[in-house]
LUMVEX-356122 format. One record per residue (C-alpha): x, y, z. Coordinates in steps of 0.001 Angstrom, whole numbers, plus 500000, padded with zeros to 6 digits. Layout:
// residues N
XYZ;...
//
This chain:
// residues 365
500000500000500000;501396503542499460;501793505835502108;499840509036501706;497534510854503670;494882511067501264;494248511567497675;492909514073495418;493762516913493602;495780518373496310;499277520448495037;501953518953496410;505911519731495853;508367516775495130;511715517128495842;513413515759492618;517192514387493094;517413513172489386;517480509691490702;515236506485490724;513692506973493919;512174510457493940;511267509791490367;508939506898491200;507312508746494330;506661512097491825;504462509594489851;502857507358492542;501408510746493705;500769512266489861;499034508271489780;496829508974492577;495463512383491733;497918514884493021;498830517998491267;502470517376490970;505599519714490940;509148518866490908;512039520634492451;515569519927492595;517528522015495361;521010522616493953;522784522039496781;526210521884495686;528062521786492568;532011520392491388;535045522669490719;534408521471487407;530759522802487325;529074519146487987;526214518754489765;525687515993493324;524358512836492916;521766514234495222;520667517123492572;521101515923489205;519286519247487753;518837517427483700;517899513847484654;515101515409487698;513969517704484869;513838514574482187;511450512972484479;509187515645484987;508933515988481528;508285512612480673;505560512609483566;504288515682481895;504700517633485489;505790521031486045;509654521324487401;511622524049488814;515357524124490162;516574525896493143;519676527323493941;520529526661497915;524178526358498192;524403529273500222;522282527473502851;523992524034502124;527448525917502699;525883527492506182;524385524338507361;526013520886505975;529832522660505125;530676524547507836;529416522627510614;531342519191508624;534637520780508053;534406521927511985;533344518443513287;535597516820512089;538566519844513286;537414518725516488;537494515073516670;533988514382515230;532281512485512975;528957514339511850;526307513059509871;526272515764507227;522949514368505743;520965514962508877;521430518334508878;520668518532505185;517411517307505841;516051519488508084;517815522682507611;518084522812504060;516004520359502145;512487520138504271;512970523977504647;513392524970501269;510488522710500238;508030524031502737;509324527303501628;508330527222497925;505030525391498772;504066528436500744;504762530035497477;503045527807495240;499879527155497594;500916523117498050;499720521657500803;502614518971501096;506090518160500428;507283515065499403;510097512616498485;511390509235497667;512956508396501736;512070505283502357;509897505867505429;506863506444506541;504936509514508526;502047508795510633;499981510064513522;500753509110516796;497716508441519699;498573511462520862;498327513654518276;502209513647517273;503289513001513917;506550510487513511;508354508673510857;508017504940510829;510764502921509397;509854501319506178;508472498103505591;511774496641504262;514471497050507171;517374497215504306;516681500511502851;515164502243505889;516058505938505988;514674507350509195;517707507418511219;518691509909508734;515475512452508836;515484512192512896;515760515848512919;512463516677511368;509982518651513224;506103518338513809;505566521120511408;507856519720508447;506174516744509050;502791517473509554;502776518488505650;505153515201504627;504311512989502147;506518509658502073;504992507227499001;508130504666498968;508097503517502806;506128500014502040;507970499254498848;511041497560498037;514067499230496004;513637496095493306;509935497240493545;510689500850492804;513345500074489977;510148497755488416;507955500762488540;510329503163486584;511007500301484409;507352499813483203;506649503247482698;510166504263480638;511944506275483181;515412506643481816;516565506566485278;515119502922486179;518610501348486737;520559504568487798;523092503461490384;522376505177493792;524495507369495444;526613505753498245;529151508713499214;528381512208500903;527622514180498379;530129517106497991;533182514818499219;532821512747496145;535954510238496342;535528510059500410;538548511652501050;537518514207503775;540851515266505260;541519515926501390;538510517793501138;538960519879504572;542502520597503950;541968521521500436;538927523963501278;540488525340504948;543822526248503592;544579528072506616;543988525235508742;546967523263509606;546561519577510122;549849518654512377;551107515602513641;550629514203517030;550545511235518998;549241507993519391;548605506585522431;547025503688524159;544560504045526939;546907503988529701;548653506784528307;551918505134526419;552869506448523322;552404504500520168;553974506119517524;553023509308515343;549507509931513076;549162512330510393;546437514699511659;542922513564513619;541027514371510924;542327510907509317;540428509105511753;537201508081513188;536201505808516162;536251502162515396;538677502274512596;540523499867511753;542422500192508522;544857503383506938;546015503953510617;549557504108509359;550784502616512295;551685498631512645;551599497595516080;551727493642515913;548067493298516464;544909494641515299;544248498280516387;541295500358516238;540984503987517080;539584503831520335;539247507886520815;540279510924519546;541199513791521908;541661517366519949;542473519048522834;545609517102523039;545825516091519440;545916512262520057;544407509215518384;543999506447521252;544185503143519864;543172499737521596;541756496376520921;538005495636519372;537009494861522736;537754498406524003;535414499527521636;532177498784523352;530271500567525918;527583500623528072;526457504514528163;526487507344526312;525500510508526509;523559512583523747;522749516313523245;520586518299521177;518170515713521232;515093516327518475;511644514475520160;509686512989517602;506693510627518911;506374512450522164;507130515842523348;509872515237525591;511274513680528806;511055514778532454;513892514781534466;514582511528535779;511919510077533598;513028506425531909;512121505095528454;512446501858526840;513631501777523590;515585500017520736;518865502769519906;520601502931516492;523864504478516738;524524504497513189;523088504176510622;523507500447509311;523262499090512787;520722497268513175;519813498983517030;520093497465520424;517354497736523521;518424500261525576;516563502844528073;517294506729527719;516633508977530557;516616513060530582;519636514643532651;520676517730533538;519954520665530697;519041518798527403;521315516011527666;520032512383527320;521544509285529168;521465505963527345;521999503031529152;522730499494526962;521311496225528206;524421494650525982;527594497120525058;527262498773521888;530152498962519290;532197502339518411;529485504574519352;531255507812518117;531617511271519248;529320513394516494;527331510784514903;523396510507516090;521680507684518054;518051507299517292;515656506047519474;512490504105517977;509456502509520012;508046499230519505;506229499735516714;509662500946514518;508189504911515245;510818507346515590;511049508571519712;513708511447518823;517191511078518689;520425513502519517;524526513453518622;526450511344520638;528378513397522882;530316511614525223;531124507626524865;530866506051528972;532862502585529205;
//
């Protein structure tokens, strides 16, 4: 069944990557009765003048034309620069590892769409996540994760608030990708068998100390120390922003057994290495937590919950609790592994509903 709210000849704004996904859910809605417009947001674009993956401007504007619906693209790389750039390159100066496409979401993409169907007189926004939004009991509106577990993308749209969802329109959360790649298929979409984007989008070979050092030229990326987690020095690394928790490989460093970053301390400029098992943990701590499903925690207060702390794992029973300001505690019935400094952990209820979520701020043994 497809997810949306109702049908008719409502006007409704479909953000239009120029790939398979956002393709199919611009006609499942044209299908069902919806007056259809496609927008791409141009959110970044190559020295060399090429467009994302994530904003192909002539293959979004093929398939409007071939679905015979109006399309429009949008310049926003000023916004993408503010929100997704900045805050990246900075993260990761600091020992982090962000999540660059959660902050796309809801401070440049849902924005920018709600925007423009203020302007047009749509009453939704939609695109081709695979997830779905419903109405909570109580009145809340939440994502669900979709029907098939592999290409689930709530953990990534955690961010979103009641407004931007309230007006969300998700058509692709109870379909499969084989499903959707059918669906182009059958009704000649040139993108049908487009390969989908697996990188972030403006670091396009995944080189991000490349990418930082080549766009910050007056940040310096020195040398410092590795060390182990009783303080003995290792050896030497080539800059933290080489390195992320739980990796393994490129460390550059050959210590007679496996290693894995364990930590990485800015303040001191050192990469702390140890063994897989020095990875796990029992707690961590989260800030600027997002509620989704409810409107927040008490003090004290204690939910039960599954916890994704990434997103391809696959989310381990936990129970979160409110602390002091808006930090979240999140206590693990079984360690987790490499929960990292930066990155988000989601919390979802029983039914797969999004709770809220929040960026892992501090990693408790």
């Amino acid at each position: 069944m497809i997810n949306m709210r109702s049908e008719g000849s409502e006007k409704v704004i479909v953000g239009m990557s120029g790939g398979v996904d956002s393709a199919v859910a611009a006609y499942l809605l044209k299908d069902a009765g919806y007056d259809v417009i496609g927008i791409t947001l141009r959110v970044w674009q190559a020295d060399d003048g090429s467009e994302g993956r994530c904003c192909d401007i002539d293959d979004a504007r093929s398939v409007c034309h071939k679905l015979g619906t109006p399309y429009y693209p949008i310049n926003c790389t000023s916004d993408f620069k503010n929100h997704v750039i900045e805050p990246f390159i900075n993260d990761y100066i600091c020992g982090l590892t962000p999540n660059p496409c959660v902050e796309c979401n809801r401070f440049v993409k849902w924005e920018k769409l709600l925007y423009y169907a203020g302007i047009t007189g749509a009453k939704y926004i939609a695109t081709g996540h695979y997830a779905s939004v419903i109405k909570k009991s109580n009145g809340r509106y939440a994502l669900k994760k979709a029907l098939h577990a592999e290409k689930d993308q709530t953990y990534m749209l955690y961010k979103l608030t009641q407004e931007q969802l309230a007006a969300t329109l998700m058509p692709l959360g109870d379909l499969s990708k084989s499903e959707v790649r059918q669906i182009a298929k059958d009704i000649g979409l040139t993108v049908a068998s487009k390969k989908d984007s697996q990188e972030v989008c403006f670091v396009t070979d995944g080189n991000y100390a490349d990418y930082i050092s080549k766009h910050v030229p007056s940040f310096s990326c020195s040398e410092g120390n590795f060390a182990d987690e009783y303080g003995n020095i290792l050896g030497r690394h080539k800059g933290i922003i080489h390195f992320t928790v739980g990796q393994r490989k490129g460390l550059g460093i050959a210590l007679g057994y496996p290693a894995y970053v364990k930590k990485i301390l800015p303040e001191t400029n050192e990469v702390i290495l140890g063994d897989e098992d020095s990875l796990y943990s029992h707690e961590i701590i989260c800030r600027n937590v997002n509620y989704m499903s409810i409107s927040g925690l008490n003090e004290k207060d204690k939910l039960s919950c599954n916890v994704k702390v990434r997103y391809r794992h696959s989310g381990q029973h936990a129970i979160i609790e409110s602390t002091k300001g808006d930090l979240i505690k999140i206590t693990f019935d079984e360690p987790v592994r490499a929960a990292t400094p930066g990155q988000s952990a989601v919390f979802y209820d029983d039914e797969g509903c999004v709770i809220g979520g929040g960026i892992i701020a501090e990693v408790l043994r």
